[in-house]
Structure formats: C-alpha cells, structure tokens
PLY file of the C-alpha trace (Angstrom):
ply
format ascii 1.0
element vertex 330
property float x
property float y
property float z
element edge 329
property int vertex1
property int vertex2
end_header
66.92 162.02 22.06
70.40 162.58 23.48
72.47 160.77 20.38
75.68 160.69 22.23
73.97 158.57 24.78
72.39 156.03 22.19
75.58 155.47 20.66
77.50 154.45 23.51
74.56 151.80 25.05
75.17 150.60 21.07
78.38 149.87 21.85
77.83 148.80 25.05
75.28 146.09 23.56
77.86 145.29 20.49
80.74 144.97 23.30
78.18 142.54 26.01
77.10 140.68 22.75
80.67 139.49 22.38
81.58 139.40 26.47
78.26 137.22 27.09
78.67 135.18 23.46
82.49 134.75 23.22
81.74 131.04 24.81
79.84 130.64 20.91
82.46 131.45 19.24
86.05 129.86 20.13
88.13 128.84 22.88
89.53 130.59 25.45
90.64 129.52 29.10
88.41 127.35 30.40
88.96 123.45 30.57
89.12 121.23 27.84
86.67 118.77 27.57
89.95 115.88 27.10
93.61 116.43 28.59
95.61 118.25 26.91
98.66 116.11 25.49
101.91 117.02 24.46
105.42 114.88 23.60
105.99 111.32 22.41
102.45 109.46 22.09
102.38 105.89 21.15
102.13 105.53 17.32
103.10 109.53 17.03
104.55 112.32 18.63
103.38 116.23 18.75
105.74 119.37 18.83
105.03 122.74 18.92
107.43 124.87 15.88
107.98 128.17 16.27
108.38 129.77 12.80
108.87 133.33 11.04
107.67 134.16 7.29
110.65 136.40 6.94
108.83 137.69 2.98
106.17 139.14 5.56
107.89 139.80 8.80
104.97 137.35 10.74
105.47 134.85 13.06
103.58 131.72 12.45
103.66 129.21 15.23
102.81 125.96 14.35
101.76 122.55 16.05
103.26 119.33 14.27
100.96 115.79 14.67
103.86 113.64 13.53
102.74 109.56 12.81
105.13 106.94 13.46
103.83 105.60 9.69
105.94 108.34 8.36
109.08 106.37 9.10
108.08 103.39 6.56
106.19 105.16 4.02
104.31 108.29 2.77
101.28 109.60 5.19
98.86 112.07 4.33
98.88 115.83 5.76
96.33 117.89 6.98
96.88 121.53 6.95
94.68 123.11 9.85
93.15 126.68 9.89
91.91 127.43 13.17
88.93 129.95 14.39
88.62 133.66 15.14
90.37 134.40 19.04
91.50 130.91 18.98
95.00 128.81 18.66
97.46 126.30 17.11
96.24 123.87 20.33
92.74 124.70 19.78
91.95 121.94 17.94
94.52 119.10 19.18
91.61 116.31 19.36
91.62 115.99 16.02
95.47 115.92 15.56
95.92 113.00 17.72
92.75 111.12 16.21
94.51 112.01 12.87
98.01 110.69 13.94
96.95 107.82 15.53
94.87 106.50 12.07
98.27 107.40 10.31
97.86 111.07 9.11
99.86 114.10 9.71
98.71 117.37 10.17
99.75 120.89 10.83
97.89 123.41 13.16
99.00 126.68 11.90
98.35 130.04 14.53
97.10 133.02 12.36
98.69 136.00 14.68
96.76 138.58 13.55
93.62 136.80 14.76
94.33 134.15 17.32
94.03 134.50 21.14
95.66 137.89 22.10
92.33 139.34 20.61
90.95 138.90 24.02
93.54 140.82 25.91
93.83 144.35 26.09
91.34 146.77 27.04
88.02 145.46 27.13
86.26 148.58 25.58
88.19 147.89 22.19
87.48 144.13 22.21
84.55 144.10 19.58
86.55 146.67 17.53
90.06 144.07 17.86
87.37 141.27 16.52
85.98 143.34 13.33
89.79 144.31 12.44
90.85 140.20 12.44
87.92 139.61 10.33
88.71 142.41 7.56
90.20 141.38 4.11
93.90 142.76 5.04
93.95 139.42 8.25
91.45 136.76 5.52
94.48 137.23 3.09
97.31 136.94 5.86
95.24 133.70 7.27
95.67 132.04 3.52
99.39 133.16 3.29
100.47 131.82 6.70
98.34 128.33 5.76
101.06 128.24 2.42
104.46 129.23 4.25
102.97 126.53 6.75
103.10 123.44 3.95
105.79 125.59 2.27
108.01 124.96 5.35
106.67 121.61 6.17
107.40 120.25 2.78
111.14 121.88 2.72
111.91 120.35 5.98
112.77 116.72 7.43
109.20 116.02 7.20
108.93 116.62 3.26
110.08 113.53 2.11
107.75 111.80 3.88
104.79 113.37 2.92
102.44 111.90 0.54
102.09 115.21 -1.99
98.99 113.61 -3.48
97.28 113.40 -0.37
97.38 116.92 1.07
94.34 118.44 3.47
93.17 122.08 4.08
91.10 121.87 6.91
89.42 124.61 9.57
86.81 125.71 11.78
84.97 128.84 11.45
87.33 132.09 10.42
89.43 128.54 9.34
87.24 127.21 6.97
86.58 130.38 4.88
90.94 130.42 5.33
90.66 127.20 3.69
88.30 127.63 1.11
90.30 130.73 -0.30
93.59 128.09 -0.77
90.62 125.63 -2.01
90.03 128.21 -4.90
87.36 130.43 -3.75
87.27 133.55 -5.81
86.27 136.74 -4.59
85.78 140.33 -5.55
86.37 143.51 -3.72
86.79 146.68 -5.17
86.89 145.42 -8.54
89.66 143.39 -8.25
89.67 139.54 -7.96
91.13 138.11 -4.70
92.09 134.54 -5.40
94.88 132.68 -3.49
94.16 129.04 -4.31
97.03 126.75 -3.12
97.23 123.83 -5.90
98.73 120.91 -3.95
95.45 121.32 -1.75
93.84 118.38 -2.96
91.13 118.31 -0.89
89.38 120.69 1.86
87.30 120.03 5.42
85.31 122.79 5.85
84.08 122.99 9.68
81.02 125.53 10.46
82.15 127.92 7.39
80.84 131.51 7.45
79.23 133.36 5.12
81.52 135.46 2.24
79.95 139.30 4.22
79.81 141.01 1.77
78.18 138.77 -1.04
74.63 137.27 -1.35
75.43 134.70 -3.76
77.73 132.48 -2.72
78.02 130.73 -6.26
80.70 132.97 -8.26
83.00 132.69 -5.45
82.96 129.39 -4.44
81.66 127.39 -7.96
85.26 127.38 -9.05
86.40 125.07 -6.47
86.60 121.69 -7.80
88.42 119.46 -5.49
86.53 117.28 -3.11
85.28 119.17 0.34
83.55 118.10 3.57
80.97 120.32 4.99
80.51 120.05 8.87
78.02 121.72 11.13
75.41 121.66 13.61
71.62 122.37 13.60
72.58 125.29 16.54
75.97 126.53 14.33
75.45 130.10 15.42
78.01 132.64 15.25
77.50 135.84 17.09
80.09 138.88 16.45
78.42 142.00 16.00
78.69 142.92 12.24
79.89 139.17 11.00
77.22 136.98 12.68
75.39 134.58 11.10
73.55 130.86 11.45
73.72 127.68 9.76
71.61 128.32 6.80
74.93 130.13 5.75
77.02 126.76 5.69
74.40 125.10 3.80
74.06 128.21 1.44
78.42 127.43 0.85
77.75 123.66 0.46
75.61 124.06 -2.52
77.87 126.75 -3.52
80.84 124.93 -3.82
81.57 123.26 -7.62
83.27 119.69 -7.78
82.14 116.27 -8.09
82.26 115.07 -4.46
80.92 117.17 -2.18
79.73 115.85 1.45
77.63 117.64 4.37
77.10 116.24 7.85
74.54 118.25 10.14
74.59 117.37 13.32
71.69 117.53 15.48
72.71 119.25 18.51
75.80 121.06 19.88
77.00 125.35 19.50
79.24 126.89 17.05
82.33 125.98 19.87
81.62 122.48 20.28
83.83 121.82 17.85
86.90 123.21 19.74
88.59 121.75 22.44
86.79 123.63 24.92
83.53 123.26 26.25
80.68 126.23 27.30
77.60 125.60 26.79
76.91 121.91 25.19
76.63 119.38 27.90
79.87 116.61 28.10
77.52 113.86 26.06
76.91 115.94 23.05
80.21 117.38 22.71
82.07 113.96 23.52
79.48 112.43 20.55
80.65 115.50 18.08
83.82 115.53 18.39
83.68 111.53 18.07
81.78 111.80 14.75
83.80 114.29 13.65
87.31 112.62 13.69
85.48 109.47 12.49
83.70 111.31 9.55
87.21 112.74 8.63
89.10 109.93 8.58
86.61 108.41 5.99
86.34 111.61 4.09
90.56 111.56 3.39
90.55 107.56 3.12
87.44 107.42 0.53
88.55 110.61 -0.99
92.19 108.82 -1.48
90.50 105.55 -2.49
92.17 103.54 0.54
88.51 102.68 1.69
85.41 103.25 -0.71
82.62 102.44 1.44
84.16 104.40 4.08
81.19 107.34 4.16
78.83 105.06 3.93
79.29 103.33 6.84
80.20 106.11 8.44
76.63 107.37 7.61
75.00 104.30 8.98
76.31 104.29 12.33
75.37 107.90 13.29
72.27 108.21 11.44
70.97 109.19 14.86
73.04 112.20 15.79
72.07 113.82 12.18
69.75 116.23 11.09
70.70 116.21 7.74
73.57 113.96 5.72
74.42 114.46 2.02
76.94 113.00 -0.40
77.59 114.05 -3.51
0 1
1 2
2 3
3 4
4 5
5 6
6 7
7 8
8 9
9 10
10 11
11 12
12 13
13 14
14 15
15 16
16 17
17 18
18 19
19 20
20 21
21 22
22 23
23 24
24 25
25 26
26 27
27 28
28 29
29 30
30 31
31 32
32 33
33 34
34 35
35 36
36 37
37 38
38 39
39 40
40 41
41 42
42 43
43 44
44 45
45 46
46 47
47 48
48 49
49 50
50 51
51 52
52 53
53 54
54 55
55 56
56 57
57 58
58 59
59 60
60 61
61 62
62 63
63 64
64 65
65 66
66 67
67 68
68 69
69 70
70 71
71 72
72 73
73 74
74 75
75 76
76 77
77 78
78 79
79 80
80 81
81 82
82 83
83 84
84 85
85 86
86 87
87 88
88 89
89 90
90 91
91 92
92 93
93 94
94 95
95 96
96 97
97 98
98 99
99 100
100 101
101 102
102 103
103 104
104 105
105 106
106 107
107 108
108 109
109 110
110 111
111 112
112 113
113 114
114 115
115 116
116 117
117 118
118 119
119 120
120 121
121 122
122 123
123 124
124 125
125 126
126 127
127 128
128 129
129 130
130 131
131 132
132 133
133 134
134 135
135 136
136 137
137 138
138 139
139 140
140 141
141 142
142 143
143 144
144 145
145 146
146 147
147 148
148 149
149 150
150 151
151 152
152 153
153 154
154 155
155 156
156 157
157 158
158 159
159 160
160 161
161 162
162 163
163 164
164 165
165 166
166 167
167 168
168 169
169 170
170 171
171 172
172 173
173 174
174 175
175 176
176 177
177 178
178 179
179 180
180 181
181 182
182 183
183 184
184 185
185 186
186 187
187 188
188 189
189 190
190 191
191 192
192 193
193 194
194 195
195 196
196 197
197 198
198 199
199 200
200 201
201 202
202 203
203 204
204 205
205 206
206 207
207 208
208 209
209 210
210 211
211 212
212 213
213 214
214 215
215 216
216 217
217 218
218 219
219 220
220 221
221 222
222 223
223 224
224 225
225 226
226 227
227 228
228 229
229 230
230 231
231 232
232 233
233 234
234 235
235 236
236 237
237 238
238 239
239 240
240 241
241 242
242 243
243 244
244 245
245 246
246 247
247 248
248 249
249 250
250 251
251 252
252 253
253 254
254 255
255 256
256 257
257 258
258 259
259 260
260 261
261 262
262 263
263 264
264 265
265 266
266 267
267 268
268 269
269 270
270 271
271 272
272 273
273 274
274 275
275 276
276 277
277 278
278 279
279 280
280 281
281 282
282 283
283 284
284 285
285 286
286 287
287 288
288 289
289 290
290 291
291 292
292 293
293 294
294 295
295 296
296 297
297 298
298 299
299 300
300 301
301 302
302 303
303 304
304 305
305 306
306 307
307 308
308 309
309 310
310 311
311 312
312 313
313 314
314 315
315 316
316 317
317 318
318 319
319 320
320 321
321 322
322 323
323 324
324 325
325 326
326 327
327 328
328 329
C-alpha cells in the first residue's frame, strides 16, 4: 500500500466532508431566508460597532439591537455568541424579534473564528476549521463575549440596561461560548479552565456541541446553576472532521447542566443551519416554522425566567406541540 497516497485521499475526504457539508454547519453567502435589515426600524433601531479589546490587541465587531423601550425604562440584554465560519449578522432574525418584544441584544463577531475561515486556500480549509475550534480561540470566544457587555454596559447604553436581566445566548461553537461565561468548568492539562461571567443571569443554548475531549458531560457543566434553554432539532448534525457530532450530544449537555430551571425544545425537523439566517438544505416551511418557534420560545424563556409572564412556556408548549419531538421543563 503506497501510504503517501492514502494520506492525501484522507485529506482529500476530510477537506470534501467540509466543502460538500459546510451548508450543515453555518452561513455563508447564499440568500437569507428574510431581508436583511439595517437602520432605524419602528420600535428599535440596529447599528453595527466596530470595537478593539486593546488588553488583547482583537478586534471585536459588534451588532447593537437597540429597543425604543430603552428610552422610558430598563430592557433586558441578550449577549449573542454566534457559530463556527459565521458572523455578527448571522443571526439578525432573532435581534429584531428581540427588539421589537422590548429586549436588547448584542451580536458579538469572534475573529478568530468567524467568516474569513472560508477564504484562503482551499487545501488548508479543514485545517483553518480545527485551529478555530482549539482551546487557545474557545477561551478568546468567552473573552470577546465579556469586553462585549463590558463595553456595552460602560457606554450610553449602560444606564439603560436592566443588570438583573442579562442573556448569554448562541448557536453551535456559540453555545459552548456561552456555557463557559454560564459557568462550565473544564479541565485540560490539569488545570481548570473556568471563565464564568457573573452578571450572566441566564443562558440560551442553541444546538450546543459536545465538550471533545470529555465523556461525561456532568463535572463540567453541573456547576452551572442559572436558568438555561436548550434548543435543537431531531436532524442537529454537525459535520467537521475531528469535532462532529449529532443531537444525542445536546441532550447529553441538557441533563448535564445543574440549576433549577432547565428547558429543552426538540424540534422535529430542520439541519444544524436552520437556525441561521441562511438557508441550504431545509425547505422555506420548516425553516420559516423554526425560526418562528424559536424567537417565540425565547421570548417566553427571558419573560418567565424574569417573572414578567409565568405561564409563558406553557403556552408556548401548547401551541407547537406539533413541530416537537421532544419538550421538557424543568
């Protein structure tokens, strides 16, 4: 057997795998399922920030969902992580759902792992992807998340911030970003890595991976006691060679995770990207009816969470009993 050969058709299977799967896995440049929207909205308005962490010498670009509630009172903020090869305007449905309902958020762009990943030369795209998902970029992702809220809440905005009612919240290579400032706790090479962010009051975890690495998901994530909400899909595959893994993984971090009120929503239908902006492979219905349940199943997690509206999940639960596979509160 000529062993040269076999090692490059491995890497030419590891390098298709992520060519013919990137669709899977985030957004890139095809068209968003809604219009993109940018400026003065009624009820809000949305700017893009451009800041630098100076401490670190990394940019971190940031998109502001700014509610017109602010001006009168104190309005919740989300703090949004987003996926692997994606960006801050990944996400943006779920900014203006958030803004219009009276909640401000912040879509923070991790540079170390966002969408210049996919340019470059093609040959060293699976090796770009396996660098942004080492510990040195997981640690970055948490860091640029707290300069994020750390500039937010110095700023014009701060004021106006309820500081009870702050959000971590991502998608993929997000959510694991926003467990760790939840208070996950992990070990590698006998030291504890723990970055927990304590005005994080509560987390919405979106298609989390797996902690690579770790079988039992328990010692890392037990610790985390505020209240989280667990989203995914019955298809929530993620395919990157070395870091792949299905949705017996997000259930495996649900049951994982400590705290008193814990809440999972499994979807029946729709891929690991149907909770972007983009859309690949799930047809317009089902990613229109996830992306609808999703900003509705937020909104009730933060307002029962908060107390503003008890019975919130509830009926939540009740009017999409049909799109579930699986729905549990704690």
């Amino acid at each position: 057997m000529n062993v040269a050969a076999t090692l490059r058709r491995h890497r030419w299977v590891a390098l298709l795998s992520v060519l013919l799967l990137a669709p899977v896995l985030v957004a890139s440049t095809h068209a968003p399922v809604r219009a993109a929207i940018q400026g003065p909205q009624a009820g809000y308005s949305v700017r893009d920030l451009e800041w630098t962490d100076a401490e670190r010498g990394r940019a971190v670009p940031v998109k502001l969902f700014w509610p017109d509630a602010a001006r009168t009172g104190k309005v919740p903020l989300v703090v949004f992580s987003h996926g692997i090869g994606s960006a801050r305007d990944g996400y943006t449905y779920l900014g203006h759902y958030w803004a219009r309902h009276g909640i401000a958020s912040i879509h923070v762009q991790h540079v170390g792992s966002d969408r210049a990943l996919w340019q470059g030369n093609p040959f060293t795209l699976v090796a770009r992807f396996q660098q942004a998902a080492g510990e040195v970029e997981a640690v970055a992702r948490v860091r640029d998340q707290r300069f994020a809220l750390d500039q937010l809440l110095a700023g014009e905005w701060g004021a106006h911030v309820d500081r009870a009612r702050i959000v971590a919240a991502g998608h993929s290579y997000g959510a694991n970003t926003t467990l760790m400032s939840a208070g996950a706790r992990v070990m590698r090479a006998g030291r504890a890595i723990q970055l927990r962010d304590p005005r994080i009051t509560a987390a919405i975890v979106i298609s989390a991976p797996p902690f690579y690495g770790d079988d039992d998901f328990r010692p890392i994530l037990s610790g985390i006691t505020i209240p989280t909400l667990h989203v995914t899909t019955a298809d929530d595959i993620i395919r990157i060679p070395g870091f792949g893994s299905g949705v017996d993984d997000r259930l495996k971090v649900f049951d994982a995770i400590g705290g008193a009120h814990k809440v999972l929503a499994v979807y029946r239908h729709g891929t690991h990207n149907v909770f972007t902006d983009r859309r690949y492979f799930d047809s317009r219905e089902v990613s229109e009816q996830v992306k609808q349940a999703t900003e509705t199943l937020s909104v009730a997690f933060i307002d029962g969470t908060y107390g503003a509206s008890r019975g919130a999940l509830a009926q939540w639960q009740s009017g999409h009993r049909a799109l579930l596979a699986r729905y549990e509160a704690r």
